[in-house]
TORKOL-4160 file (C-alpha; in steps of 0.2 Angstrom, whole numbers, padded with zeros to 4 digits, m for minus):
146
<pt num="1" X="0046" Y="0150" Z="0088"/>
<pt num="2" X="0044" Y="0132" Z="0086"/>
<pt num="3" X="0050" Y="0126" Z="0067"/>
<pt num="4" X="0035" Y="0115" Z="0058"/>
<pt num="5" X="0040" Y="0099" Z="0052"/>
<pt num="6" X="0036" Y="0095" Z="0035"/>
<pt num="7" X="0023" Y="0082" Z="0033"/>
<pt num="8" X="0019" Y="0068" Z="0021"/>
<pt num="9" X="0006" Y="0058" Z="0015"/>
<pt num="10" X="0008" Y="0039" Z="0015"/>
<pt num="11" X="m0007" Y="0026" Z="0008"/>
<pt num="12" X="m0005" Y="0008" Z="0018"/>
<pt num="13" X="m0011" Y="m0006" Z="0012"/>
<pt num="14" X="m0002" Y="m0021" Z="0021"/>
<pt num="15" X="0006" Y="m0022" Z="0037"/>
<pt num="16" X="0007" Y="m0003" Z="0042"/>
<pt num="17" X="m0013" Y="m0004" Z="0040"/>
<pt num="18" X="m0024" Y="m0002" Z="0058"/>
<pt num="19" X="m0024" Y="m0020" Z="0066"/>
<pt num="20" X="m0008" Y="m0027" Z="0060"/>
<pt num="21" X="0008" Y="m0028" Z="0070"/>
<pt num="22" X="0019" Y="m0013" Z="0059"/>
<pt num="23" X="0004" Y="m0001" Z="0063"/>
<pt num="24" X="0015" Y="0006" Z="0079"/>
<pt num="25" X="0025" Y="0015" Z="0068"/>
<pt num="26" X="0011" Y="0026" Z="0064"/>
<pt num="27" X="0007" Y="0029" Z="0081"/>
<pt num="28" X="0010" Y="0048" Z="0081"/>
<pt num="29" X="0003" Y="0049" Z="0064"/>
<pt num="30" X="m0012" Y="0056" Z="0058"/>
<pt num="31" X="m0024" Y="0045" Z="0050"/>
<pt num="32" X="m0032" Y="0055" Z="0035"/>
<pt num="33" X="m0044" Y="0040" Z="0029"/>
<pt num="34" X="m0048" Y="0025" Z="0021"/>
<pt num="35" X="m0045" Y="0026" Z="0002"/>
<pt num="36" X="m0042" Y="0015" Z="m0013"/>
<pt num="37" X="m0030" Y="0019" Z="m0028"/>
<pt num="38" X="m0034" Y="0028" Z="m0042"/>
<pt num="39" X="m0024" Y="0020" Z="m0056"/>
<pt num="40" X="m0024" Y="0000" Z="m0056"/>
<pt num="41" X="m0011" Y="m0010" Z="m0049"/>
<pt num="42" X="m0008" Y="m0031" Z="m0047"/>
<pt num="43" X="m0005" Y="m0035" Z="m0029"/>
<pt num="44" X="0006" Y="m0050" Z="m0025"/>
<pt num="45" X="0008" Y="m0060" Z="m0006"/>
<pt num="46" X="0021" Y="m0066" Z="0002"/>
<pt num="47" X="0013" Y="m0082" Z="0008"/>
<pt num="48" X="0002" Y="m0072" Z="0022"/>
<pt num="49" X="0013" Y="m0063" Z="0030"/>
<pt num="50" X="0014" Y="m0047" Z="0018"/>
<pt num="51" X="0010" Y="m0038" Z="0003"/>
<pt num="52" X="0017" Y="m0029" Z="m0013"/>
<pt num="53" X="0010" Y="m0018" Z="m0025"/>
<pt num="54" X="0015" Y="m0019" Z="m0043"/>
<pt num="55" X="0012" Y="m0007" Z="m0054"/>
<pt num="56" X="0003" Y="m0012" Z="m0068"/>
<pt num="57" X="0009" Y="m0002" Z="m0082"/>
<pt num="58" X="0028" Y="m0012" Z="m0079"/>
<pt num="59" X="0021" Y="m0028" Z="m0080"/>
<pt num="60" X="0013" Y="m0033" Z="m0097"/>
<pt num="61" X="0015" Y="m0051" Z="m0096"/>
<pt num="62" X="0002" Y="m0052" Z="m0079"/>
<pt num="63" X="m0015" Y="m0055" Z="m0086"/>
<pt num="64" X="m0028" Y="m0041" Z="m0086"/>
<pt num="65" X="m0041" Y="m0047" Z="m0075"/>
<pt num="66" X="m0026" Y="m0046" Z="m0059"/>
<pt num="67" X="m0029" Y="m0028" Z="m0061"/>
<pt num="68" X="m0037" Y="m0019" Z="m0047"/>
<pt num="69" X="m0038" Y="m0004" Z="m0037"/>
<pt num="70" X="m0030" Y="m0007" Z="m0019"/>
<pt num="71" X="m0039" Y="m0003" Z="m0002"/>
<pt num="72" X="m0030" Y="0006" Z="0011"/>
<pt num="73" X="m0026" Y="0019" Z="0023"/>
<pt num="74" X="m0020" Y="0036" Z="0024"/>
<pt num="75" X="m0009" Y="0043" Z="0036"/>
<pt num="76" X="0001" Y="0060" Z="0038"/>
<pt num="77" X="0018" Y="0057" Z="0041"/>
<pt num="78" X="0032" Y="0068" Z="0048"/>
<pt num="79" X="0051" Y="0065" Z="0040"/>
<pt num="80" X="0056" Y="0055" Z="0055"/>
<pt num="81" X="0041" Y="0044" Z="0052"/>
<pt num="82" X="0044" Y="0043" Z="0035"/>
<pt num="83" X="0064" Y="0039" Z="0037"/>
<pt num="84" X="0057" Y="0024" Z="0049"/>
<pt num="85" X="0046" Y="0017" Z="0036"/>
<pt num="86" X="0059" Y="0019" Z="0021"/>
<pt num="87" X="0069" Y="0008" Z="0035"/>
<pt num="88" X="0055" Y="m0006" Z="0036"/>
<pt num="89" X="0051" Y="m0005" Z="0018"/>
<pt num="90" X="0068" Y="m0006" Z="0014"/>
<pt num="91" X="0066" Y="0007" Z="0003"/>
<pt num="92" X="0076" Y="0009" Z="m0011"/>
<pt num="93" X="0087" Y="m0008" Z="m0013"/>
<pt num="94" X="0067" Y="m0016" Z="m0008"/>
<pt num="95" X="0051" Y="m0007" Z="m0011"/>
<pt num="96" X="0052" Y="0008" Z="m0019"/>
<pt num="97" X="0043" Y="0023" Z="m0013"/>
<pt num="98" X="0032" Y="0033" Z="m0027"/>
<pt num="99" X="0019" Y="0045" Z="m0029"/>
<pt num="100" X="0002" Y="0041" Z="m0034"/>
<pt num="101" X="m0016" Y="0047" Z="m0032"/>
<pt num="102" X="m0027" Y="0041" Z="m0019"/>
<pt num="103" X="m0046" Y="0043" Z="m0018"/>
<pt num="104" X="m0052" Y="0045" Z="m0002"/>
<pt num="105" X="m0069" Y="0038" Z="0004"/>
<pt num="106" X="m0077" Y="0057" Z="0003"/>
<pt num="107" X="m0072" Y="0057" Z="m0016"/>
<pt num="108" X="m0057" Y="0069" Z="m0013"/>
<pt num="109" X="m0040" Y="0065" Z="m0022"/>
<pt num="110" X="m0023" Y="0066" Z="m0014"/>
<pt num="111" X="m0006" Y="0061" Z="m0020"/>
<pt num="112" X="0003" Y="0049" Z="m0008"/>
<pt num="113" X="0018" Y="0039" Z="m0007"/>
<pt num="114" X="0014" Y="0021" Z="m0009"/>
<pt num="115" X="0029" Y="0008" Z="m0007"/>
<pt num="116" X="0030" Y="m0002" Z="m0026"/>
<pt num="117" X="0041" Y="m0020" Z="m0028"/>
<pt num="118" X="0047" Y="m0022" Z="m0046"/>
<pt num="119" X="0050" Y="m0042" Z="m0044"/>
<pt num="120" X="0033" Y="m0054" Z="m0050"/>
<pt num="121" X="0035" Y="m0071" Z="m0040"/>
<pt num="122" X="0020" Y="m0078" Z="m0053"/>
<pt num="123" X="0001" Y="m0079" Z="m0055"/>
<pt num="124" X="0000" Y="m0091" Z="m0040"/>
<pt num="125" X="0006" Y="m0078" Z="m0029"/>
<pt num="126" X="m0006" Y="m0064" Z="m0035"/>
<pt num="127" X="m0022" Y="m0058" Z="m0025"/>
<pt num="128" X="m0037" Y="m0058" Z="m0038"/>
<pt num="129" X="m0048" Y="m0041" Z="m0037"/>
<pt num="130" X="m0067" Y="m0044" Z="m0031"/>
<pt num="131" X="m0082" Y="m0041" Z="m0041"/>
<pt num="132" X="m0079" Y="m0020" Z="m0041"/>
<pt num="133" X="m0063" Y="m0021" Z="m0046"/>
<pt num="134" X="m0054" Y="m0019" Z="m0026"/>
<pt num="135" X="m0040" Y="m0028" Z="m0021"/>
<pt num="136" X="m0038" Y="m0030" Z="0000"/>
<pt num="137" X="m0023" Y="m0037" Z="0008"/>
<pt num="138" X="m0031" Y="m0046" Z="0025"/>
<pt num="139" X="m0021" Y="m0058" Z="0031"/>
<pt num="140" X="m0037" Y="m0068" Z="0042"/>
<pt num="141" X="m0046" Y="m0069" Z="0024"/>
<pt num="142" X="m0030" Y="m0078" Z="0018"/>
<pt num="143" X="m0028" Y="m0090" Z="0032"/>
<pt num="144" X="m0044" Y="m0094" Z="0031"/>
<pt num="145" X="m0040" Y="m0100" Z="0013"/>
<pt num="146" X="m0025" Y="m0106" Z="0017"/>
């Protein structure tokens, strides 16, 4: 009898997403769906090449109006997929990887590991919500401004 794995969700919101070069790590991942999530967070860039999520309830001194709810992916993840993604994300001395609650585009919640940074560079560095309130890591969007 074959032992099941245990499986993870993860939400991605940068680099791992469809598109971008870290998504091969997925590969033998299921995606689950677009979602965005639930409680607000600040996201901050790296110049273009990446993205971190703050949580917003450690930051008091950001500005209100950064808030937003990030846009993102889904995926199920065994353990061996998730100990290669704690490797990329550098996770714990980097990001830190947390639970929180995503909603998925059919209106269903799902908690999720997400991958937090607890270091703010400053307001230049922080990606402003649109008019609903979303935030969306796109690095074309970003070169375009750049």
């Amino acid at each position: 009898m074959k032992k099941e794995r245990k499986k993870y969700l993860v939400f991605v919101y940068g680099t791992l997403k469809k598109g971008y070069g870290n998504n091969y790590l997925l590969k033998n991942s299921k995606f689950v769906g677009m979602g965005f999530t639930k409680n607000k967070y600040f996201m901050q860039r790296e110049g273009i090449a990446f993205p971190y999520a703050l949580p917003s309830d450690y930051f008091k001194e950001i500005p209100e109006h950064y808030k937003g709810h990030i846009l993102g992916e889904v995926y199920e993840v065994d353990e061996r997929t998730l100990e290669r993604l704690d490797m990329l994300e550098g996770h714990p001395n980097f990001y830190q990887r947390e639970i929180t609650t995503i909603i998925l585009e059919d209106g269903t919640e799902v908690q999720t590991f997400i991958y937090h940074y607890y270091d703010f560079y400053g307001e230049e560095y922080l990606i402003e919500p649109d008019e609903h309130g979303f935030i969306e890591w796109n690095r074309e969007k970003l070169l375009e401004v750049a």
